[in-house]
N, C-alpha and C positions, 0 to 999 in steps of 0.2 A: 491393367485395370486400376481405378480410381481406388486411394483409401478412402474410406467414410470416418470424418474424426466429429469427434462432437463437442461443443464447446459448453460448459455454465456459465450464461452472462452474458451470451455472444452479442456485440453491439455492433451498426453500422463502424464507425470510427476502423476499431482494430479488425475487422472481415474484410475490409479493403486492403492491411495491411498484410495479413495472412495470403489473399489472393496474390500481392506482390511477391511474397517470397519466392526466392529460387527454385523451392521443390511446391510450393503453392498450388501450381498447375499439378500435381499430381493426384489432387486432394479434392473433395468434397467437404465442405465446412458444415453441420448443421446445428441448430441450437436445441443442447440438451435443455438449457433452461433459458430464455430470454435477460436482458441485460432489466428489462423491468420488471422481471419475476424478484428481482435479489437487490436491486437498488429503490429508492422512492418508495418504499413498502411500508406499512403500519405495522407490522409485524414479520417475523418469519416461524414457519410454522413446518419443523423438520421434516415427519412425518409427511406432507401433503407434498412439500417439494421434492422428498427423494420419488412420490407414485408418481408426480406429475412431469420429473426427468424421465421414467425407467419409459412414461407411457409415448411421449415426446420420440423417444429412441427408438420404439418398438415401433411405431407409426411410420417412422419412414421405409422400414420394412426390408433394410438392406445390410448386411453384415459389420459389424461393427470393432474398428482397426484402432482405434483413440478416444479417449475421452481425457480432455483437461480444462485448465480455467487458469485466468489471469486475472480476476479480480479475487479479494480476500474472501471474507466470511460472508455470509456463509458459500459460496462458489468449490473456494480449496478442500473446505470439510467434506462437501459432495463427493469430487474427485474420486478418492480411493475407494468409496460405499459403491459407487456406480462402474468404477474398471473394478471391484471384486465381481460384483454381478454379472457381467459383462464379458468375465476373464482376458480385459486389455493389461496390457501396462500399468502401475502407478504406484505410489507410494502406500506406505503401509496406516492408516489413520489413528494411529498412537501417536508415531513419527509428525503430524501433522500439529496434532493438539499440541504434543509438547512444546512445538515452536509456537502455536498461539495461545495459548495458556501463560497468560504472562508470568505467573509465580515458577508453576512448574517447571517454564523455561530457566526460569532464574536457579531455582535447583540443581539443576543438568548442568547449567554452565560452572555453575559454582565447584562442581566437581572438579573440573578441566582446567577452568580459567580467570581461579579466586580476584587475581590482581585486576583483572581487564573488566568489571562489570561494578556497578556503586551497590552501597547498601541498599536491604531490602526488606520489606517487611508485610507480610499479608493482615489487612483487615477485614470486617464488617463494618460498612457504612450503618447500617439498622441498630448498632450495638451502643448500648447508653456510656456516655464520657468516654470516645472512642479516643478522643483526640490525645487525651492522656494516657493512652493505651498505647500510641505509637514511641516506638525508642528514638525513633530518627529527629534530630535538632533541627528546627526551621532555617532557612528553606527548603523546603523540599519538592516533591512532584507528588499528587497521588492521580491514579490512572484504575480506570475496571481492567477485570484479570483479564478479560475479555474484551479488547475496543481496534477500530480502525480510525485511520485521519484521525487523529490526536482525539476521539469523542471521547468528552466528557474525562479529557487531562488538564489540571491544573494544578500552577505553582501555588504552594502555601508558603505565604511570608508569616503569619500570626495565625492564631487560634480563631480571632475574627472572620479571616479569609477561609479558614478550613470551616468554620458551621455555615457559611454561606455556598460553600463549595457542596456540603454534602447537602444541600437543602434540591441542587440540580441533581447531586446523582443520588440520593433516592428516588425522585421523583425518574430518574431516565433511564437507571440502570439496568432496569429488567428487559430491556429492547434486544438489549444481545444476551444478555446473561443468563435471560431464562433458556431461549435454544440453545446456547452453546453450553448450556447445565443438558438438557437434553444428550445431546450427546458423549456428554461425558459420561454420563450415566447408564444411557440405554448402550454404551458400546463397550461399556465392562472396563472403565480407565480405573486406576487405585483407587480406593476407597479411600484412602488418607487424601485424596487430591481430589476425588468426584464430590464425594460428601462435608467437603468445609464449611463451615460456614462463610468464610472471608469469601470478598467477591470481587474486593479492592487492595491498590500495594503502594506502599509507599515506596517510594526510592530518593536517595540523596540526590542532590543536582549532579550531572556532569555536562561539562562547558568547554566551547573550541570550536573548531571548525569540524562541520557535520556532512559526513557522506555516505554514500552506500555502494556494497558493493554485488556484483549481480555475477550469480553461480550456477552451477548445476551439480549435482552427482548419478552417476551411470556407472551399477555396476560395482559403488561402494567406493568411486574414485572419484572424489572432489575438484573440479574445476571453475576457476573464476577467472572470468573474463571482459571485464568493466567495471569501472570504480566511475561512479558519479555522484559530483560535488551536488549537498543540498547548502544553498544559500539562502539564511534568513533576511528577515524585513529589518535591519538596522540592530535596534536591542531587543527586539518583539521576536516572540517565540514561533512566529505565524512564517510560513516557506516565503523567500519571494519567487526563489524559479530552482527547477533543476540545472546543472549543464555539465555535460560530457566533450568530451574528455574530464576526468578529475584534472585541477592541480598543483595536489597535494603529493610531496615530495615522493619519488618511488620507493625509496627505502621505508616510508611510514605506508604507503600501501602494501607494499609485502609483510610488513608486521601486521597489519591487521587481515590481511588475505590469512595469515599463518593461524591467527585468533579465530579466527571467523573456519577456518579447517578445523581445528580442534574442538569449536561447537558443535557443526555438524556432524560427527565424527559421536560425539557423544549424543546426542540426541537419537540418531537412529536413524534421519532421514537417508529416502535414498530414492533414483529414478525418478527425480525432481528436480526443478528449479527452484531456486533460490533469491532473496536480494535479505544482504543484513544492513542495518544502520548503526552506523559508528560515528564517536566526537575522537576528537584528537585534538588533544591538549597541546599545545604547544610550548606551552610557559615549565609544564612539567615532565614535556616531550613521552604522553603517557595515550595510549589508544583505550578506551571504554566503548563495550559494547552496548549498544540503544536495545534493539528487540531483531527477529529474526524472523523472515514470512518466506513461508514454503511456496513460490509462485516468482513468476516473473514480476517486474513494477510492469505495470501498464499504462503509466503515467510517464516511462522511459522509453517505450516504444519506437515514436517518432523521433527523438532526440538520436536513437540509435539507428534508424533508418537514416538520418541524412548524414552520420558519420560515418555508416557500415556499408549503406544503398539497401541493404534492406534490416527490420528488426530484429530483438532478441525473441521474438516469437516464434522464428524456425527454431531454436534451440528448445521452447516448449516443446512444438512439434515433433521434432524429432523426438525425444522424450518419450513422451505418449503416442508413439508408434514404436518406440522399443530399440531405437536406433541410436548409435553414440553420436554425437552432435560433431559436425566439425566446426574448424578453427573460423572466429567470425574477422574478416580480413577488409580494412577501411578503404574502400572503392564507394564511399559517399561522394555528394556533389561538394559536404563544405565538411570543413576541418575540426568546428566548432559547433556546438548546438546549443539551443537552452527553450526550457518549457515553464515559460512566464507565469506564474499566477498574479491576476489581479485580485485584488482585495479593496474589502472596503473596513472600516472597524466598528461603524455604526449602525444600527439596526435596523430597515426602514423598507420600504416599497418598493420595488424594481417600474421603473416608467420606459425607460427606453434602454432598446440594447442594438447593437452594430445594423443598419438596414444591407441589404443585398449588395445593394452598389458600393459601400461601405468597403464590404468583405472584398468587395472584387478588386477595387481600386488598390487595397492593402497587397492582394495578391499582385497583383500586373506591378507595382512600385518594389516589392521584396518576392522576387519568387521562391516558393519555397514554403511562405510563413503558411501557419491555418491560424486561424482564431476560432476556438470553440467553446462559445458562452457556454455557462453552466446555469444559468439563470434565466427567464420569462417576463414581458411586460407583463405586471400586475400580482407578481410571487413578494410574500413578504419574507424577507430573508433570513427573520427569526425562526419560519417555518422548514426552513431547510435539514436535509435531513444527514448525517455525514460530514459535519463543518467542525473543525475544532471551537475552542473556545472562547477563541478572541478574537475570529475574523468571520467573513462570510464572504466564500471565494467567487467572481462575477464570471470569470474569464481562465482559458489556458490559452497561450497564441506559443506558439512552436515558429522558433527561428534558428535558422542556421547562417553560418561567417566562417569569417577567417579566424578570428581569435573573439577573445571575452569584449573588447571595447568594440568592435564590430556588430555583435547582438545588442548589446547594450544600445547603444547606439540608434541601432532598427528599431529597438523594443519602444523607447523614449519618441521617437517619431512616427511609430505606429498608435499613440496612446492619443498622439495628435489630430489623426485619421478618423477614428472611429468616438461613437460615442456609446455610453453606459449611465443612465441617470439614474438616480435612488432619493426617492423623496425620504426623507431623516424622518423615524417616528420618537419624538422627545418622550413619550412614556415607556418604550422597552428600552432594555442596556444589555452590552454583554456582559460576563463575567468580571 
């Protein structure tokens, strides 16, 4: 008989990917919550989405083996409220918050792994002459306790930069902060940590080559099984692509697999997937740890299918049926992978994006590639919802090689292929 798993978020893209897996066919996929219940949204409203999961669930009216999620917030926070309900599989949603709760994180780790993490310091944006209030020396980051894709992180070089910075995140930060204040509060977290006022953190810069690495624990026992390099756009802090395999030296990935063990370890998580983000220095030969998200990436998916043949999504699955993952073993079609983002840096209209034949030609000349706009003729790109703060992402095109000058390669002649036009609007700017 068929599992019935239920996914938060579930999008065509990754239900195609799921149907691939090796134990795929054993499974029934259904959406606890749609992929546009929790993305493109004006709001999220906790309350209405955990009735309008449980009612989703109940609807289909057939027993229920898994419930999980691969995108962030609110998706992962769901998770453990609805396998309590439910009595599936899943982590425990303290476990959960601590890793997105950026401060709190920062706490936990501080316990375990003083050296490997930058300074830190929580504020309120709303709070008068804040800026003097912060200990940390310019430059620095500040980010909400609460954010995904870098929303609403930025570098402060001067005091200039920071009252321009908080002028956005007053005005944006309550999109996440008030629900994920919800939760923290209607699910009983510490009262030193629910009731703050701070809702933002500063942190010192840390600088190097940035990756991640993508884990599980089952059982209380920490497993990591892929490091993928995240490569920025030159000196800009904006991604240009992921690509898997890392490569970064294996003795500097077991130091931070070992880092990255000792966080989780301390936080609590557990019968979960994992991915954490790390810089590594190399000038100071020193691994710092970025932040830590209780979930698969899902933006790694395909990069891991065309190295694995199929993605790190079985390892969710299995997961959220209560089963120890096994070993994920490289019988991909190529050796190499990488998940392009296009960007653009200025703010403007979307006119044209890749036509049909476009896309197909691109496929039949590189098989393998997808290109999956993120954007619409006639979206203005300031309206976008989930973009960090200095770019505004058009495109993901997913290509697999033999090595790194191989995709690169494709990627630069695929950019030839297709088109994406963006009429410039001169009166908006980013950050």
């Amino acid at each position: 008989m068929k599992k019935n798993v239920f996914i938060v978020g579930l999008d065509a893209f990754n239900l195609e990917k799921l149907k691939r897996l090796p134990k795929g066919n054993e499974c029934n996929f259904y959406p606890a919550l749609d992929i546009t219940d929790i993305r493109g949204v004006e709001e999220f409203n906790i309350p209405e989405l955990i009735d309008k999961a449980v009612k989703n669930i109940e609807k289909v009216g057939k027993t229920v083996d898994g419930i999980t999620a691969y995108y962030d917030f609110p998706a992962t926070d769901l998770v453990p409220i609805l396998a309590e309900k439910f009595n599936v599989p899943g982590p425990s949603l303290e476990s959960i918050l601590k890793c997105e709760n950026k401060y709190w994180s920062r706490l936990e780790q501080q316990k375990v792994i003083p050296g490997n993490i930058p300074q830190f310091q929580a504020f309120d944006p709303f709070e008068d002459d804040v800026y003097e209030k912060i200990a940390l020396l310019a430059p620095f980051w500040i980010k909400p306790i609460k954010s995904f894709r870098s929303f609403l992180a930025f570098k402060i070089n001067d005091e200039r930069q920071f009252q321009e910075a908080m002028a956005q995140m007053r005005e944006n930060i309550g999109y996440l902060e008030e629900p994920f204040n919800h939760l923290m509060k209607y699910y009983g977290m510490p009262d030193e940590i629910s009731t703050m006022n701070a809702s933002a953190i500063a942190e010192s810069p840390i600088t190097g080559s940035q990756c991640t690495i993508e884990g599980y624990v089952f059982n209380g026992r920490v497993v990591v099984y892929g490091v993928v390099d995240s490569v920025r756009e030159g000196d800009r802090s904006s991604f240009a692509r992921y690509e898997y395999p890392s490569l970064l030296p294996l003795e500097v990935q077991h130091r931070m697999i070992d880092v990255g063990r000792d966080a989780i370890k301390q936080i609590g998580l557990d019968n979960s997937a994992f991915n954490i983000e790390f810089f590594y220095n190399q000038t100071f030969d020193e691994a710092f740890l970025l932040e830590i998200n209780p979930r698969i990436s899902q933006a790694h998916t395909d990069i891991f299918e065309k190295v694995h043949g199929y993605s790190h999504l079985q390892i969710m699955l299995d997961l959220a049926l209560g089963r120890k993952p096994l070993n994920m073993e490289r019988k991909g079609k190529f050796s190499r992978a990488g998940n392009f983002m296009l960007r653009t840096y200025e703010p403007g209209t979307v006119k044209l994006t890749p036509s049909e034949e476009q896309l197909k030609t691109v496929a039949g000349a590189f098989p393998g590639t997808i290109i999956k706009p993120r954007v619409k003729p006639g979206q203005k790109l300031e309206e976008l919802t989930g973009q960090d703060s200095y770019s505004y992402e058009l495109a993901n095109i997913f290509i697999g090689g033999r090595d790194q000058s191989d995709i690169i390669e494709k990627y630069d002649k695929i950019l030839e292929m297709v088109t994406f036009e963006v009429e410039k609007d001169p009166e908006a700017q980013l950050f």
